[in-house]
C-alpha positions as CSV (number, residue, x, y, z in Angstrom):
1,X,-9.5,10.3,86.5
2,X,-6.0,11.3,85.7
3,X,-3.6,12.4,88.5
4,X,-3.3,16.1,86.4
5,X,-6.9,15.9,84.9
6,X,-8.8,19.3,84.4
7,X,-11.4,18.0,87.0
8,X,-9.3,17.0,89.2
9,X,-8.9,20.0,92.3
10,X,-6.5,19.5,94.5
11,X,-7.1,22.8,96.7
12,X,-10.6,21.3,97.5
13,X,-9.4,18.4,97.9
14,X,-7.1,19.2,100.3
15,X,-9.5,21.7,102.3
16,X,-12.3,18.3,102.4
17,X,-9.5,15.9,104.2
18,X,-8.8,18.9,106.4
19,X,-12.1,19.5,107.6
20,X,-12.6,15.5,108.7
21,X,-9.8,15.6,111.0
22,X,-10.9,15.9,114.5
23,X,-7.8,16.5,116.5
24,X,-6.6,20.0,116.6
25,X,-2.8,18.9,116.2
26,X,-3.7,16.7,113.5
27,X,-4.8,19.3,111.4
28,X,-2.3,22.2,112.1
29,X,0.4,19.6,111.1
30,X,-1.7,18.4,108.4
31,X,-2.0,21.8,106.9
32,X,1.6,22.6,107.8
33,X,3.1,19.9,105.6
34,X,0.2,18.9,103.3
35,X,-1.8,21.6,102.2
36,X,1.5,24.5,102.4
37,X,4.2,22.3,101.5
38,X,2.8,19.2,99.1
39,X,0.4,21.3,97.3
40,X,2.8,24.1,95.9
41,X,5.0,20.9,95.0
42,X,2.1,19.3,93.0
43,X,1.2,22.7,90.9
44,X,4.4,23.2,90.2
45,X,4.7,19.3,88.8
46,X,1.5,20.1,86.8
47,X,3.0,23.0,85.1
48,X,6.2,21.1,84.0
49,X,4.3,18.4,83.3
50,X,1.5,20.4,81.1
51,X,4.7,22.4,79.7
52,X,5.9,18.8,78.3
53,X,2.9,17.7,77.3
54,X,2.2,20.9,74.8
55,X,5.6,20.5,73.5
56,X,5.1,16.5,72.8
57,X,1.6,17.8,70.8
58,X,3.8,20.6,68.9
59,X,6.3,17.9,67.3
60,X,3.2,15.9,65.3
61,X,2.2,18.9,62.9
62,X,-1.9,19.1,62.8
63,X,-2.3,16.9,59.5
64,X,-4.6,18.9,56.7
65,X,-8.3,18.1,57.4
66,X,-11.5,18.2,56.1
67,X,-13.8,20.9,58.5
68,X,-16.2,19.6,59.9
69,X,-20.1,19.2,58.7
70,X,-22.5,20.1,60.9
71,X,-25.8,19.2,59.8
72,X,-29.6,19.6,61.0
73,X,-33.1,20.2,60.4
74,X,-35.8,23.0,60.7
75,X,-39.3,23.4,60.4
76,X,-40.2,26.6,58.2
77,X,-41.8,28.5,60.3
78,X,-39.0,27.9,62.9
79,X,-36.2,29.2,60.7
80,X,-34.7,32.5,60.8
81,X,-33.6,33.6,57.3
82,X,-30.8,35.7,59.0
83,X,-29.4,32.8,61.0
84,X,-25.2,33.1,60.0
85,X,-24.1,29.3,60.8
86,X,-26.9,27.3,59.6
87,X,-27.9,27.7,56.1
88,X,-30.4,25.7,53.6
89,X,-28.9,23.0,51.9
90,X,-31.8,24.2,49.1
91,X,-32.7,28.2,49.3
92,X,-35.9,26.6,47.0
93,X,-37.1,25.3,50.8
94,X,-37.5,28.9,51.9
95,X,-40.7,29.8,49.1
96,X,-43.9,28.4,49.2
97,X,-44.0,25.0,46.6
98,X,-47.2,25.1,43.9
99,X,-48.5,22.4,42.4
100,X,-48.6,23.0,38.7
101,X,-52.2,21.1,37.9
102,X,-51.7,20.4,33.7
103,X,-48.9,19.2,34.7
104,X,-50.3,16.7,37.4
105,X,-53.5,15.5,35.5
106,X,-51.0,14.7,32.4
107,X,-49.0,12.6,34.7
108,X,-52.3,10.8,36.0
109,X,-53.1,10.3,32.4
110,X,-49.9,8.4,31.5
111,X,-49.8,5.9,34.8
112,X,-47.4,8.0,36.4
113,X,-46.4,9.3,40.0
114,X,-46.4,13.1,40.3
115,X,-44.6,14.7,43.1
116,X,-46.0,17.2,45.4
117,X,-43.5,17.8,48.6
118,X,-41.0,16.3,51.0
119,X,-42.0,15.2,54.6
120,X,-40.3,14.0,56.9
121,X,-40.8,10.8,59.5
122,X,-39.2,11.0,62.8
123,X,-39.1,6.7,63.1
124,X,-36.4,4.4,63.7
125,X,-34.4,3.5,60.7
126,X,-35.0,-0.2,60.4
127,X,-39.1,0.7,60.2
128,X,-38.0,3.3,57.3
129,X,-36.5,0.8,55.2
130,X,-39.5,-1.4,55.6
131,X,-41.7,1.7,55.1
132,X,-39.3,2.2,51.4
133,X,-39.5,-1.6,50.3
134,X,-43.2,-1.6,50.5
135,X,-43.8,1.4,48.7
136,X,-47.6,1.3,50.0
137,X,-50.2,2.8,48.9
138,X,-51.7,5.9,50.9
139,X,-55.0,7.4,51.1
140,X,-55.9,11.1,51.0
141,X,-57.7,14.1,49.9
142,X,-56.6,17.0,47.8
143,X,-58.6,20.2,48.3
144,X,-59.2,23.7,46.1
145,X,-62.0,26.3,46.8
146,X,-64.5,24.3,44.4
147,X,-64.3,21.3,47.0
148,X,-62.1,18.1,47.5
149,X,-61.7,14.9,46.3
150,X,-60.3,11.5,47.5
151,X,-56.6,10.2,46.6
152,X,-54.3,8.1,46.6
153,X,-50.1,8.4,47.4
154,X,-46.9,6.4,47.5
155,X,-43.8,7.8,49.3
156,X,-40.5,7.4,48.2
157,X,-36.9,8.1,49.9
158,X,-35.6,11.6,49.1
159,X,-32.0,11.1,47.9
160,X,-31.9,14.5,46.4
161,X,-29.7,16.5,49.3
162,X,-28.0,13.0,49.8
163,X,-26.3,13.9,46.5
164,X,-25.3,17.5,47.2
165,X,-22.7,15.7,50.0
166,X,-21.7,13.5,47.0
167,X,-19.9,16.9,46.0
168,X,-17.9,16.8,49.0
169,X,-16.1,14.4,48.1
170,X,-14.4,15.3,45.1
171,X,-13.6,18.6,47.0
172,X,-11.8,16.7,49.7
173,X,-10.0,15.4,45.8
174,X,-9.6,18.7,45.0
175,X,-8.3,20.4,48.1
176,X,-5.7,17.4,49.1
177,X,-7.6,15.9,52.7
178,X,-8.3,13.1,53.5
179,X,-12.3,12.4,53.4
180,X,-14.2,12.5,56.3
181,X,-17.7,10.3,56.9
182,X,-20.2,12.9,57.8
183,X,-23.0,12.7,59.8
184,X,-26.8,12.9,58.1
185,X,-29.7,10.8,59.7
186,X,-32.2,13.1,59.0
187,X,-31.6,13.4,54.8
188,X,-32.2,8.7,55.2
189,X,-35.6,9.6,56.7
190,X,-36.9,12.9,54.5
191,X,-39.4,11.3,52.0
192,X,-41.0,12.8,48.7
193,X,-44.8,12.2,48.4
194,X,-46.2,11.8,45.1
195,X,-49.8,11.4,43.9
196,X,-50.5,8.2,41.9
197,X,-54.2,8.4,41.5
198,X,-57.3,11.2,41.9
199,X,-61.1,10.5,41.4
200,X,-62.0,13.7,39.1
201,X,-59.9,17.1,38.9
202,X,-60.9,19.8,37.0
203,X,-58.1,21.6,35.3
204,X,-59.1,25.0,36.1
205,X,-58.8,24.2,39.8
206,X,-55.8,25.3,42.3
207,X,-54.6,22.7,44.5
208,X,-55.2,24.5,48.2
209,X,-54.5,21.7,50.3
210,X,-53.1,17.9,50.7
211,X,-54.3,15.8,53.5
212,X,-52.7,12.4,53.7
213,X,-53.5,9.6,55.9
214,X,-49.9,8.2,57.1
215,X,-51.0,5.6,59.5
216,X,-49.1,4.5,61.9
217,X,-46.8,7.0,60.8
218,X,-49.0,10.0,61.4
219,X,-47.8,11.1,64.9
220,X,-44.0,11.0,63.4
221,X,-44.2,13.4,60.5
222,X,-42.9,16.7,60.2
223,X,-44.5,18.9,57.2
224,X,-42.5,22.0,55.3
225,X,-39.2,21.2,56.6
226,X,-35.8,22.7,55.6
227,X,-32.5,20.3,55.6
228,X,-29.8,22.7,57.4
229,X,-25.7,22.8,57.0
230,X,-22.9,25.0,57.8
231,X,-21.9,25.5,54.2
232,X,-22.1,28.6,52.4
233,X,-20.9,29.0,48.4
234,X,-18.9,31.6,48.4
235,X,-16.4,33.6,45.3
236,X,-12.7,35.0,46.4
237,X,-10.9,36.5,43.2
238,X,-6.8,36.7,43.9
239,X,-5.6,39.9,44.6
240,X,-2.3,39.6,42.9
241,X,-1.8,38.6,39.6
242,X,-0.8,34.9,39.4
243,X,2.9,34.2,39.6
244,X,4.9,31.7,37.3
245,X,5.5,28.7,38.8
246,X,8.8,26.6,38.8
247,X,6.9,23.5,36.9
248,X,6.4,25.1,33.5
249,X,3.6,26.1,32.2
250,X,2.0,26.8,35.7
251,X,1.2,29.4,37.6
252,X,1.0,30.1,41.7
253,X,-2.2,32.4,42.4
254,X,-2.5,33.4,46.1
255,X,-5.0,34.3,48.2
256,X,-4.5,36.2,51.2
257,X,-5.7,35.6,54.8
258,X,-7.4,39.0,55.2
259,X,-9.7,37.3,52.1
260,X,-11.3,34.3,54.7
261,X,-12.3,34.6,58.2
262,X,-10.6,33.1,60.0
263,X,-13.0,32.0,62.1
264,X,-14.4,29.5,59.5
265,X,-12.4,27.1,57.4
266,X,-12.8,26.5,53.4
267,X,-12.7,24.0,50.6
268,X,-12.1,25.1,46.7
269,X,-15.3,24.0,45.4
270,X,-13.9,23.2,41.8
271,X,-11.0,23.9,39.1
272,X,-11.8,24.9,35.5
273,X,-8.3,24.4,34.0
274,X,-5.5,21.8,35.4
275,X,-4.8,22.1,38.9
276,X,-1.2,21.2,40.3
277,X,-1.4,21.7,44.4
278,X,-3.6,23.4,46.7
279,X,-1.7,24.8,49.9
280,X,-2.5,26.7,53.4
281,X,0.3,28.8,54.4
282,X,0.2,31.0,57.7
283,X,-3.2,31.6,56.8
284,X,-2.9,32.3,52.9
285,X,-3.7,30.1,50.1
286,X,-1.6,29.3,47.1
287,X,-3.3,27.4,44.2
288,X,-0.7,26.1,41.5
289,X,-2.8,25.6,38.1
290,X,-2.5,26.2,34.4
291,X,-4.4,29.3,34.6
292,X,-2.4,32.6,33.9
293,X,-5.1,34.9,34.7
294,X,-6.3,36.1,38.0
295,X,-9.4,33.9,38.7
296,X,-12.7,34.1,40.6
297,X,-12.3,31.3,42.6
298,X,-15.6,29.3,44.1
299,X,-15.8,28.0,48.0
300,X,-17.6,26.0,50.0
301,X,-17.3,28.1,53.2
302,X,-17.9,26.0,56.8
303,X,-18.5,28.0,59.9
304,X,-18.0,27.1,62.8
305,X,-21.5,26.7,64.6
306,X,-21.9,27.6,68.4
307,X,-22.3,25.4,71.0
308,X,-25.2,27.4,72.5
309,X,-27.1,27.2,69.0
310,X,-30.5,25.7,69.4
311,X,-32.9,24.3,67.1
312,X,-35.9,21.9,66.6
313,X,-33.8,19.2,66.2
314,X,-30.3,18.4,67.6
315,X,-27.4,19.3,65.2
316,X,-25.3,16.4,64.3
317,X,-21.6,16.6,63.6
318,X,-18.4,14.9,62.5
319,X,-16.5,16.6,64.8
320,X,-13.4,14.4,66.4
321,X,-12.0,15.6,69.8
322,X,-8.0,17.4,68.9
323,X,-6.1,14.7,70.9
324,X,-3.0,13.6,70.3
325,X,-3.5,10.1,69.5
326,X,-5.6,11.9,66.4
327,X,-3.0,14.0,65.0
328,X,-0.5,11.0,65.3
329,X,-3.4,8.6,63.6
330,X,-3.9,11.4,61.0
331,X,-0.2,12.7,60.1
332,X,1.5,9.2,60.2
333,X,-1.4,6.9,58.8
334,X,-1.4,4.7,61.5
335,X,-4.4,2.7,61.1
336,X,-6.6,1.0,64.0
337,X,-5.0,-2.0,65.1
338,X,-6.8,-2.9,68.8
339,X,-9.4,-3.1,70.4
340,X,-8.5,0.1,73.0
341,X,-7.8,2.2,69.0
342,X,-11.4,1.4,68.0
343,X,-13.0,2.3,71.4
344,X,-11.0,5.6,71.1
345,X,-11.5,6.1,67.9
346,X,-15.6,6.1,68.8
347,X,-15.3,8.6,72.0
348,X,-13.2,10.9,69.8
349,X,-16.8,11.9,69.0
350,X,-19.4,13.7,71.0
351,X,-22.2,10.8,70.7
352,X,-21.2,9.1,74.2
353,X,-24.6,10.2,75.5
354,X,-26.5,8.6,73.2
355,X,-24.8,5.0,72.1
356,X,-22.0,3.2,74.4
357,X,-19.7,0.9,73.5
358,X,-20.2,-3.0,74.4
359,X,-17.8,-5.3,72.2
360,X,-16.5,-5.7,68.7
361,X,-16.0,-9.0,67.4
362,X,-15.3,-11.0,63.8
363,X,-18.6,-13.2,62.3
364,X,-19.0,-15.0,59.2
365,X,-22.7,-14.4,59.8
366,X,-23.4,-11.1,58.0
367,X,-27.0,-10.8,58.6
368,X,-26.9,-9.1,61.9
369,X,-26.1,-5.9,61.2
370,X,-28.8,-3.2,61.6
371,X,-27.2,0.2,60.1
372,X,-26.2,1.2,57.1
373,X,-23.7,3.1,54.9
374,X,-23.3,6.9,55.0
375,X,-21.3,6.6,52.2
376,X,-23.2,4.6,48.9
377,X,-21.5,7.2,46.7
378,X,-18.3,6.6,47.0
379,X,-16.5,3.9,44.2
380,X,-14.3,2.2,46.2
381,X,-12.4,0.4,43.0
382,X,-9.7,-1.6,44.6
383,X,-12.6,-3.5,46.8
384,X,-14.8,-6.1,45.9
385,X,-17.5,-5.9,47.9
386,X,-17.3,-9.8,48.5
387,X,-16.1,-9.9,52.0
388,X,-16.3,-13.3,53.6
389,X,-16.2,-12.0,57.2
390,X,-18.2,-9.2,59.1
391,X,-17.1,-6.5,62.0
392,X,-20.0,-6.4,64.4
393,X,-19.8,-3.7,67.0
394,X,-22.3,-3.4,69.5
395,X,-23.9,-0.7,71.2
396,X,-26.2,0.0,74.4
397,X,-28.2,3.0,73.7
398,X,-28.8,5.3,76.5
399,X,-32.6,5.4,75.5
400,X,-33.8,2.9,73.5
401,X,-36.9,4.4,72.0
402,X,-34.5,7.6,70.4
403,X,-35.4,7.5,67.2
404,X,-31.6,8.6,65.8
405,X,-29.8,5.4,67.8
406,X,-29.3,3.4,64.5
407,X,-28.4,6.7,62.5
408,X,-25.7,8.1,64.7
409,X,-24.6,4.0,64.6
410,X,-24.4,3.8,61.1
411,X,-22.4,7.0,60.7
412,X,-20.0,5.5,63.8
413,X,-19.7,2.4,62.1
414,X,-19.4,4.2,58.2
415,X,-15.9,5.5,59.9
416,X,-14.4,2.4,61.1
417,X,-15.0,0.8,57.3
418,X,-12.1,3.3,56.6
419,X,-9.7,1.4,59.1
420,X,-10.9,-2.1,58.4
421,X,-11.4,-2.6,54.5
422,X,-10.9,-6.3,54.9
423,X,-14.3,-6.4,56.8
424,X,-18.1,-5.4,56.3
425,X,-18.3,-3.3,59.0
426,X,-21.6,-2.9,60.7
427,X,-23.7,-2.2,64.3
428,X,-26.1,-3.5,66.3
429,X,-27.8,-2.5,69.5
430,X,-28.2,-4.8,72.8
């Protein structure tokens, strides 16, 4: 605890001492000097020294960022359709899915897998990726009005909403920010289920139900789910007409700040002709491209979800904490260099509560990681990929049997690969 920390109260503190004296004397000269004297001198040193500190923070300018991704998950019959922060990453989620039967039995004919729906499995991720190498074969029933009859099914991850975040990242391209890992455990454990054999079918029959036996899995799975974020696509078209630019043969179109809320924060999703410079300004945005006509310009738009926001399952985040040793990290490009940078670096974000921080250290044994990358879609060209040494960072868990440990890891550890390219960085838990 810091000597002018928020939770720090020196009035109480005061008034506690005061009330343990026992002497009389004591305590009128204690209150005298101490608690009239010492404490007006300490709140006024708090308020030169807070008056410092904000104008310290004012001379590194906030660098441009990427807003931050909140993601989550909801179970259909849970979700409100007029909920204003958390949309579907698929609006397809919110109608009922038919299975389209020619289509199926001509799939059975020719050998192949026919998929039916997503589920997802609330289990730890290093029994996932055992569950995806197998690819096992599941037993079931598939039901219409006429009767039922047995089945068989194979799961297979879902990477299908894993590549709608691939977009983000030629948006962070577009819009000038540095990227930003973000944070999705529950798209690495959605899995589609797909029929790979039936007894008999009739054509003329309607699919009414699908029962399948997941085993050891079957207390973990979640049916009819809907893969949440705080992203909205939204169309702004420039009031003005676009302006000539200095660099010929370009032109300045400007959107004002009565256009965005201001509440929420935006990325240009995409530009059809050349694009020159994208630019904030007191709340406007200028976008320099080769386009002379006013344009209806296509955003991602985050908002900014509540804290008090509840749903099924916890939201997840890459929200870092505004400090100071951030903005001078992100406006100067100072990269990690110790120890005490990597451990705040981790507590800039809010998972404290679940993982803590044991040690870091450099192996040439590279089998002992146990998470993995957020971030397979990114090329990074001027890397090998051969790395001859390992970054291990270990964490306790604060329960061991959360199902998300290894997740929330993997996305911890995803952000310190940006800092130490030289390394395969990875986690463990102890």
């Amino acid at each position: 605890m810091g000597l002018f920390d928020n939770a720090f109260d020196i009035d109480g503190y005061v008034r506690k001492r005061l009330m343990e004296m026992d002497e009389l004397k004591n305590r009128e000269l204690f209150k005298e000097v101490i608690a009239d004297m010492m404490v007006g001198l300490y709140h006024h040193v708090e308020e030169e020294y807070r008056f410092l500190e904000n104008r310290v923070f004012r001379e590194v300018p906030v660098a441009a960022r990427m807003p931050d991704v909140v993601t989550g998950l909801e179970t259909l019959s849970r979700y409100d359709v007029t909920d204003k922060y958390m949309r579907p990453m698929n609006p397809a989620d919110l109608e009922q899915p038919e299975v389209v039967v020619a289509d199926m039995l001509e799939a059975m004919k020719e050998k192949k897998p026919f998929f039916l729906y997503t589920c997802f499995i609330g289990e730890d991720y290093l029994e996932l990726k055992r569950l995806a190498e197998e690819e096992r074969i599941f037993h079931g029933i598939l039901e219409s009005e006429q009767g039922e009859t047995a089945a068989d099914f194979i799961l297979r991850p879902n990477t299908a909403y894993r590549k709608q975040l691939e977009d983000l990242y030629p948006m962070s391209v577009v819009n000038r920010v540095p990227w930003r890992s973000v944070n999705v455990p529950y798209l690495h454990k959605l899995f589609d289920v797909y029929v790979v054999h039936i007894e008999e079918w009739d054509e003329d029959q309607q699919v009414s139900k699908i029962t399948v036996e997941f085993e050891e899995f079957a207390e973990k799975v979640t049916h009819r789910v809907v893969p949440l974020w705080n992203a909205d696509s939204v169309h702004i078209m420039a009031n003005a007409y676009p302006q000539p630019a200095v660099e010929r043969g370009y032109y300045e179109h400007c959107l004002f700040r009565s256009q965005f809320r201001q509440e929420n924060d935006y990325l240009l999703k995409r530009a059809d002709g050349i694009l020159r410079g994208v630019r904030w300004l007191d709340g406007d945005l200028y976008i320099l491209c080769d386009e002379d006509k006013p344009v209806d310009w296509e955003f991602f738009e985050f908002h900014r979800v509540p804290e008090k926001a509840r749903y099924s399952f916890p939201l997840m985040s890459n929200t870092q904490n505004a400090t100071f040793s951030l903005n001078m990290i992100e406006h100067y490009g100072q990269r990690i260099k110790t120890k005490t940078d990597l451990v705040r670096f981790l507590e800039s974000f809010s998972y404290g509560e679940r993982l803590e921080f044991v040690d870091a250290e450099v192996l040439l044994n590279r089998k002992q990681g146990e998470t993995y990358s957020m971030e397979e879609f990114i090329s990074y060209e001027l890397r090998s990929g051969n790395w001859d040494r390992a970054l291990l960072v270990s964490f306790r868990p604060k329960d061991m049997d959360f199902y998300l440990n290894r997740d929330i890891m993997s996305f911890l550890v995803t952000g310190l690969q940006h800092f130490f390219p030289e390394y395969e960085c990875m986690g463990k838990l102890v």
